[in-house]
TORKOL-810293 format. One record per residue (C-alpha): x, y, z; residue in three letters. Coordinates in nm, 2 decimals, padded with zeros to 4 digits. Example, Ala and Ser with C-alpha at 12.3 -4.5 7.8 and 13.67 -1.06 7.14 Angstrom:
REM residues 2
[[01.23,-00.45,00.78],ALA]
[[01.37,-00.11,00.71],SER]
REM end
This chain:
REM residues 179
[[00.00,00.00,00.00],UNK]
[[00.11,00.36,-00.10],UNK]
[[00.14,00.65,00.15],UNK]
[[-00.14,00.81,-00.07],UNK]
[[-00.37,00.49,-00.08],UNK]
[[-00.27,00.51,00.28],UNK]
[[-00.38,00.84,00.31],UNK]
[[-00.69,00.82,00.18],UNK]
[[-00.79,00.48,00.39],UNK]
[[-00.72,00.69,00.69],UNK]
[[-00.96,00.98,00.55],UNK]
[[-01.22,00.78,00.49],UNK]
[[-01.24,00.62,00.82],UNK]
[[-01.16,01.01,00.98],UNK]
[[-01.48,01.13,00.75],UNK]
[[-01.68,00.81,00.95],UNK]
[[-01.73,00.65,00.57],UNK]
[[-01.60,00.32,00.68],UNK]
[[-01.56,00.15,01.03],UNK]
[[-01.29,00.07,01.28],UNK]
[[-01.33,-00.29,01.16],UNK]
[[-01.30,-00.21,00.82],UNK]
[[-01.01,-00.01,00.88],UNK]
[[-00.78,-00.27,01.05],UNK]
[[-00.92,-00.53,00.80],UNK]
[[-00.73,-00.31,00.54],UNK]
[[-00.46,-00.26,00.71],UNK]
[[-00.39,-00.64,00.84],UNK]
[[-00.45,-00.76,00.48],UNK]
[[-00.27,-00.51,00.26],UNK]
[[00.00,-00.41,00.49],UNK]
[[00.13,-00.69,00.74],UNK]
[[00.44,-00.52,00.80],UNK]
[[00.35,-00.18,00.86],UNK]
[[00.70,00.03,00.90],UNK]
[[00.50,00.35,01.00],UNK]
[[00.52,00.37,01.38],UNK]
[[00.17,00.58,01.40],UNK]
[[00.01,00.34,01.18],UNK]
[[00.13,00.06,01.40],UNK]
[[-00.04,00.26,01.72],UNK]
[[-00.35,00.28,01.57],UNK]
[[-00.35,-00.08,01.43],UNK]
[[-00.25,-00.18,01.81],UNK]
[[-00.52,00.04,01.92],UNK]
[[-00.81,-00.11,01.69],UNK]
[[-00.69,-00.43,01.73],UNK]
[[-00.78,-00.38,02.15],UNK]
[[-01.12,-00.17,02.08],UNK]
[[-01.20,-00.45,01.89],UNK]
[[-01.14,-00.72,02.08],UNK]
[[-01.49,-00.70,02.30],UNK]
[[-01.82,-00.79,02.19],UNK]
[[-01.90,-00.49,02.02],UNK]
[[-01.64,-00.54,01.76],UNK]
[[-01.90,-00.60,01.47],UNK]
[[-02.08,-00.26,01.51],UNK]
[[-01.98,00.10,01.35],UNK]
[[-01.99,00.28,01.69],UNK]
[[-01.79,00.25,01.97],UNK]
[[-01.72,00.38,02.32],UNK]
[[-01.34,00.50,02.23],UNK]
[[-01.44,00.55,01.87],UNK]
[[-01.35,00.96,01.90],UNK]
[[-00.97,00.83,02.04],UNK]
[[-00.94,00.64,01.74],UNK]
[[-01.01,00.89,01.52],UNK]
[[-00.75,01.12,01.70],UNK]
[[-00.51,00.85,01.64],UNK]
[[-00.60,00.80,01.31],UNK]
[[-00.57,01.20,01.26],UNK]
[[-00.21,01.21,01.44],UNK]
[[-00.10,00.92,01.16],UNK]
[[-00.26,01.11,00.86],UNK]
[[-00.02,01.42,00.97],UNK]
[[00.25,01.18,00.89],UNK]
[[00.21,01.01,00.63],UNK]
[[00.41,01.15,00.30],UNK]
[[00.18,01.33,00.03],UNK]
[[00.36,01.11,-00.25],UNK]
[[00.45,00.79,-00.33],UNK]
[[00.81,00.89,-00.35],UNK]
[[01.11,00.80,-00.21],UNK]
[[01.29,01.07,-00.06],UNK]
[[01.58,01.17,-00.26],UNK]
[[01.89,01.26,-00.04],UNK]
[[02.07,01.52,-00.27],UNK]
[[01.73,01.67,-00.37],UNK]
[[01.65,01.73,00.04],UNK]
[[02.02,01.86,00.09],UNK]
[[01.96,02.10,-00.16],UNK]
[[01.62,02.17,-00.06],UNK]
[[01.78,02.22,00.31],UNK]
[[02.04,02.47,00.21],UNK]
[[01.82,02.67,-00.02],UNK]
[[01.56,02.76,00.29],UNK]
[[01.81,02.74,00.58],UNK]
[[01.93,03.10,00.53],UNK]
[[01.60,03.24,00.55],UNK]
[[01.47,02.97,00.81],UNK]
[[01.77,03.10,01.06],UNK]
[[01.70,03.43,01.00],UNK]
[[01.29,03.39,01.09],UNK]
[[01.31,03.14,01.35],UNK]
[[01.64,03.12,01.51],UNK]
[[01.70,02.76,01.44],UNK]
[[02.01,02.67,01.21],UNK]
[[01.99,02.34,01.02],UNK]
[[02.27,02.15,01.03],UNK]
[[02.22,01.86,00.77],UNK]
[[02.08,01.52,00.78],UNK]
[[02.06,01.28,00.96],UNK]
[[01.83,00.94,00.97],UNK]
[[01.76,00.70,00.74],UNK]
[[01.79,00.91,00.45],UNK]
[[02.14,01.01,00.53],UNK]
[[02.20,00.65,00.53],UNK]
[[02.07,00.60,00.22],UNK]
[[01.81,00.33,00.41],UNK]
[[01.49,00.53,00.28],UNK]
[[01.17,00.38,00.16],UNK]
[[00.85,00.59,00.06],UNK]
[[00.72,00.55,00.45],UNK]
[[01.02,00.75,00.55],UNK]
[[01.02,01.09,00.72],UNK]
[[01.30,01.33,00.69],UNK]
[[01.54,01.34,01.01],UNK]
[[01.75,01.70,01.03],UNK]
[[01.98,01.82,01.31],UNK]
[[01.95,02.17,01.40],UNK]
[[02.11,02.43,01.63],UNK]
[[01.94,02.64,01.88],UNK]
[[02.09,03.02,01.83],UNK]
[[01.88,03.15,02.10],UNK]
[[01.80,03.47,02.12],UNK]
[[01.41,03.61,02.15],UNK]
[[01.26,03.41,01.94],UNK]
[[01.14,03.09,02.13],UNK]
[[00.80,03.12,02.06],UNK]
[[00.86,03.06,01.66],UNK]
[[00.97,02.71,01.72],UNK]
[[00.63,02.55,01.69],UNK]
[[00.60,02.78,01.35],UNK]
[[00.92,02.64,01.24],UNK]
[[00.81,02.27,01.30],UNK]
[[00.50,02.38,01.05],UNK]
[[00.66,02.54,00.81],UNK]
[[00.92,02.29,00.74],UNK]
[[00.67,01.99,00.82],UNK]
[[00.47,02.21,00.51],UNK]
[[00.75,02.24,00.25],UNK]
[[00.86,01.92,00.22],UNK]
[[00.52,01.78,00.22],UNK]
[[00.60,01.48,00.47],UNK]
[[00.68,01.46,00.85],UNK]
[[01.04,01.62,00.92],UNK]
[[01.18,01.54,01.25],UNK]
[[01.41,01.75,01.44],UNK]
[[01.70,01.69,01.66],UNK]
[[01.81,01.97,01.88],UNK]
[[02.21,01.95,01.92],UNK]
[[02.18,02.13,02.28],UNK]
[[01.92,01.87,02.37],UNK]
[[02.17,01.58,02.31],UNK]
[[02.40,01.41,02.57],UNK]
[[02.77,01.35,02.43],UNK]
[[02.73,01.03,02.37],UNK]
[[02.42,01.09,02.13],UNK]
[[02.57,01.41,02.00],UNK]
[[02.86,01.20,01.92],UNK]
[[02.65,00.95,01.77],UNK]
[[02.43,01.19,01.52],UNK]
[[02.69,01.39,01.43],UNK]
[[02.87,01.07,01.28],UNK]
[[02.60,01.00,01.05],UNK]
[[02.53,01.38,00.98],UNK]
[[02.57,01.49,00.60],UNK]
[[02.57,01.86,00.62],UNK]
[[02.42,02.08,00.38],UNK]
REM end
């Protein structure tokens, strides 16, 4: 199954057009080895709901949690079918991180993850290591997250290098490929 096939099961169930039931039967048949860790919280999540009495009816007394679940995975999910291309991202990174910096205070120091690895597959989110430059701008973080969650049109996750003990600092910036 395709993040957009994905995405649109998802909707469907968010919209209430087919059940909780329905939903996992998808999911168990056409994905078995779901990489996604969201998807696997909500498929863990169904899975329990479902395990009562109830299971063959559309309503259901943690039916609204499921649906926030559900909601939380469709943020994730890529908008395309696409693997993430490394140099394309790198590029991408060092085009906006001038102006990023600038706005937000945050300055992007590569890639890190499984597409600096060169271990990516179309479920894969984009993992970046950034620096904090402090100042007076704390408050634009969450916009950051947003904006750069918005561009790339698939979850990007952010490391902070303050937030990092040495051995983990150590770690990520071994992997790093810097823009």
């Amino acid at each position: 199954m395709t993040p957009i096939e994905v995405r649109a099961i998802l909707e469907k169930f968010i919209a209430r057009e087919i059940s909780p039931l329905e939903l996992r039967d998808v999911f168990e048949t056409s994905m078995p080895n779901i990489l996604h860790f969201r998807l696997k919280g909500l498929i863990e999540s169904l899975n329990q709901f479902l395990s009562g009495e109830d299971a063959d009816k559309w309503f259901f007394p943690n039916e609204g949690i499921l649906r926030s679940i559900a909601l939380e995975a469709l943020d994730e999910i890529p908008n395309d079918n696409k693997v993430p291309n490394k140099g394309a991202i790198l590029k991408e990174l060092k085009n906006i991180s001038q102006r990023l910096e600038i706005e937000y205070g945050v300055r992007i120091l590569g890639l890190i993850g499984s597409i600096a690895k060169d271990k990516a597959h179309i479920f894969s989110d984009i993992d970046i290591l950034v620096q904090d430059l402090g100042g007076e701008r704390p408050w634009r973080v969450p916009s950051f997250f947003d904006e750069i969650n918005q561009h790339f049109g698939r979850q990007v996750d952010t490391v902070f290098l303050e937030g990092l003990s040495n051995e983990k600092r150590a770690a990520f910036t071994k992997d790093l490929v810097k823009i």
